[in-house]
C-alpha positions as CSV (number, residue, x, y, z in Angstrom):
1,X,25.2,73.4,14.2
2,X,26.0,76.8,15.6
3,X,28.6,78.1,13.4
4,X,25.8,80.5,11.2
5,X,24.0,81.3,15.0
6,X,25.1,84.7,16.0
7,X,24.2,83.8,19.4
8,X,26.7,81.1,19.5
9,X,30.0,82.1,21.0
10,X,32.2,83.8,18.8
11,X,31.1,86.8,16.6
12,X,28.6,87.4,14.2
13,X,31.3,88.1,11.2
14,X,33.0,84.9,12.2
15,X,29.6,82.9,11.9
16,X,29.4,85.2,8.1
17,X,32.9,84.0,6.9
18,X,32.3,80.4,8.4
19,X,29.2,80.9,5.9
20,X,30.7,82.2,3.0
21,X,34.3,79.8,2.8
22,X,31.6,77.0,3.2
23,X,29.9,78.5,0.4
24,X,32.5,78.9,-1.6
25,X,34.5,75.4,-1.2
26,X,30.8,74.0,-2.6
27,X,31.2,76.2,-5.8
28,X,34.9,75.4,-6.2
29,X,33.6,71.4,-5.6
30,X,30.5,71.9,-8.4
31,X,33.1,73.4,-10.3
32,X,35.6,70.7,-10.1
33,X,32.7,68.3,-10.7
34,X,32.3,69.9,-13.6
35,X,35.6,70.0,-15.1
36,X,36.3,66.2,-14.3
37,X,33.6,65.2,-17.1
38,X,35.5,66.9,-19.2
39,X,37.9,63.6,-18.8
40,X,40.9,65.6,-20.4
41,X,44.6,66.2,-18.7
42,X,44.0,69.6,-18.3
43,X,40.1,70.0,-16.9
44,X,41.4,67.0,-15.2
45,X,44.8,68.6,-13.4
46,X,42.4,72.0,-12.8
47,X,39.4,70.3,-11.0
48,X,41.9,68.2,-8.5
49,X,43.2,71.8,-7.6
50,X,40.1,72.7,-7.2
51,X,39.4,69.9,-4.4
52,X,42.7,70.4,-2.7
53,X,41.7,74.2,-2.4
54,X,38.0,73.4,-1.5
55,X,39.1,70.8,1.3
56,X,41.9,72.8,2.9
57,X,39.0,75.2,3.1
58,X,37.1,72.2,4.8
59,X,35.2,70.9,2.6
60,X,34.1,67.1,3.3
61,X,32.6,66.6,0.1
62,X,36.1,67.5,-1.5
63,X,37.9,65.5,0.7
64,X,35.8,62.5,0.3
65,X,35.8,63.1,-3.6
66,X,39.6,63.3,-3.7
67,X,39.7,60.2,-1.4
68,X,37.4,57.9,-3.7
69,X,39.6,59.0,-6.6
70,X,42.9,57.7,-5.2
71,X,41.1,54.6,-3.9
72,X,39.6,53.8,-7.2
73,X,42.8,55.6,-8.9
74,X,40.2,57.5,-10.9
75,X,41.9,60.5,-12.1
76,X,44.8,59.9,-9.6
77,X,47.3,57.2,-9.3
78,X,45.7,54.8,-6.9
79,X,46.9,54.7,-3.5
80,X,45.1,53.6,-0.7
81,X,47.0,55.3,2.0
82,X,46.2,58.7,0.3
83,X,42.6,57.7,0.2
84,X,42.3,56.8,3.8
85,X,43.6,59.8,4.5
86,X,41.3,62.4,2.7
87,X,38.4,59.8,4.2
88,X,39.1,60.6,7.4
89,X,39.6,64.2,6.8
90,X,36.2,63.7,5.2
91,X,34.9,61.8,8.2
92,X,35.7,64.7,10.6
93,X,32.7,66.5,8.9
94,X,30.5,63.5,9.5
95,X,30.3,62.7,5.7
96,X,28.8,59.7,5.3
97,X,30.2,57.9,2.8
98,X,33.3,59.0,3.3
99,X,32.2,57.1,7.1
100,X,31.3,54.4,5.2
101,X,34.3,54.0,3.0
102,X,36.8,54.5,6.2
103,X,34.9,51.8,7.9
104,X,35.4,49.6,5.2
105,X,39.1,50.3,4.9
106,X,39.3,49.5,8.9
107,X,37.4,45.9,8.0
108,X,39.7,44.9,5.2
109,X,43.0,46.6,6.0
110,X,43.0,48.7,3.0
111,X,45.2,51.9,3.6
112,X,45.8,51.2,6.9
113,X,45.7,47.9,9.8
114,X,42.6,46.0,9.5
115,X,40.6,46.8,13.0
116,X,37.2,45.4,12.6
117,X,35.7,46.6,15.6
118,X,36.9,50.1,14.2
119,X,35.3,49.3,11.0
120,X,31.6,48.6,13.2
121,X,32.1,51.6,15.2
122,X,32.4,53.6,12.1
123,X,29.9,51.9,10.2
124,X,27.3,52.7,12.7
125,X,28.6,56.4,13.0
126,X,27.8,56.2,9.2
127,X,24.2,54.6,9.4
128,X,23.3,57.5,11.8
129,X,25.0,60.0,9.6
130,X,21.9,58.7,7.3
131,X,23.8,56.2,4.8
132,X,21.4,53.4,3.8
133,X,24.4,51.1,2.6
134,X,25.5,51.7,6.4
135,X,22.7,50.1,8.1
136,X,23.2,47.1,6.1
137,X,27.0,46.6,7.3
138,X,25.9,47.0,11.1
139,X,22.9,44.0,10.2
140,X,25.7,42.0,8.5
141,X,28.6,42.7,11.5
142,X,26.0,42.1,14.2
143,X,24.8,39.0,12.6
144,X,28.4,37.6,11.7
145,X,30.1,39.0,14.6
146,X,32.4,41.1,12.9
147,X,34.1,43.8,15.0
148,X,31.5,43.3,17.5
149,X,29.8,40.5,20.1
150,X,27.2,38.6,17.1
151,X,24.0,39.4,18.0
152,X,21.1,38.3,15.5
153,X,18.6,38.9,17.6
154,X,19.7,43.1,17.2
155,X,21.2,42.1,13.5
156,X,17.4,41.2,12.3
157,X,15.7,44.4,14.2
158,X,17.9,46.3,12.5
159,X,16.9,44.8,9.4
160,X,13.1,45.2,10.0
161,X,13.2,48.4,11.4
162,X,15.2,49.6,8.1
163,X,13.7,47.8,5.9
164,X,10.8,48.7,3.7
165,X,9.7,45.0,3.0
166,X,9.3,44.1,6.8
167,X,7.0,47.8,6.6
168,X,3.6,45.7,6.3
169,X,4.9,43.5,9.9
170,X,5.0,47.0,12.1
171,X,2.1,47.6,14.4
């Protein structure tokens, strides 16, 4: 990442603000996080603002929170479309569940068209972005042939490389 690398292009107070609105959308996020235990109306009306602000500042983490609360209608009214949305908002940032949770929108049409060769795509993108959950969904599309050519041959390397109980069968 060069945004914080004062040798990258741009200037060194650029790479500073870049810093500090990062920063600060993670505070107003902990913040939010806070407030939403709370479980009331209010705390509850406060820490969404919170995660619009923190988002439109670009938070991923806020995005992908707001997402997961109008997919589950946790604190929102459920709406899928909304959700997919802030998850690929989310996605842009390389979150990874919010990866995950697109690519599983993409397999089962929720939000938007089913694509399932989106939904592999993305569900690689999210194994690499380092969700564990993710590697299991590329085994299970490779071996099933979901969204992609099967392939169990690659399905169960995948599964032994990642793992820990094929661990003791690596040279």
């Amino acid at each position: 990442m060069t945004r914080n690398n004062p040798n990258a292009s741009g200037s060194r107070a650029k790479a500073t603000k870049a810093g500090r609105t990062g920063t600060s959308a993670r505070r107003l996020v902990q913040r939010a996080s806070k407030l939403a235990l709370k479980s009331d109306r209010t705390s509850l009306d406060r820490a969404v603002a919170l995660l619009r602000e923190a988002a439109n500042q670009g938070s991923a983490e806020a995005d992908y929170a707001i997402g997961t609360w109008y997919g589950f209608g946790k604190h929102l009214p459920q709406d899928d479309q909304k959700a997919v949305k802030h998850f690929k908002r989310a996605a842009k940032g390389r979150y990874p569940a919010a990866l995950f949770n697109l690519a599983y929108s993409y397999e089962v049409g929720r939000g938007l068209l089913q694509d399932p060769a989106r939904a592999f795509t993305l569900y690689v993108e999210a194994a690499r972005a380092g969700d564990a959950d993710a590697v299991s969904e590329v085994y299970r599309c490779l071996f099933w042939g979901i969204g992609v050519t099967r392939n169990r041959a690659l399905a169960k390397l995948i599964q032994e490389l990642s793992d820990p109980a094929f661990a003791h069968k690596r040279p």
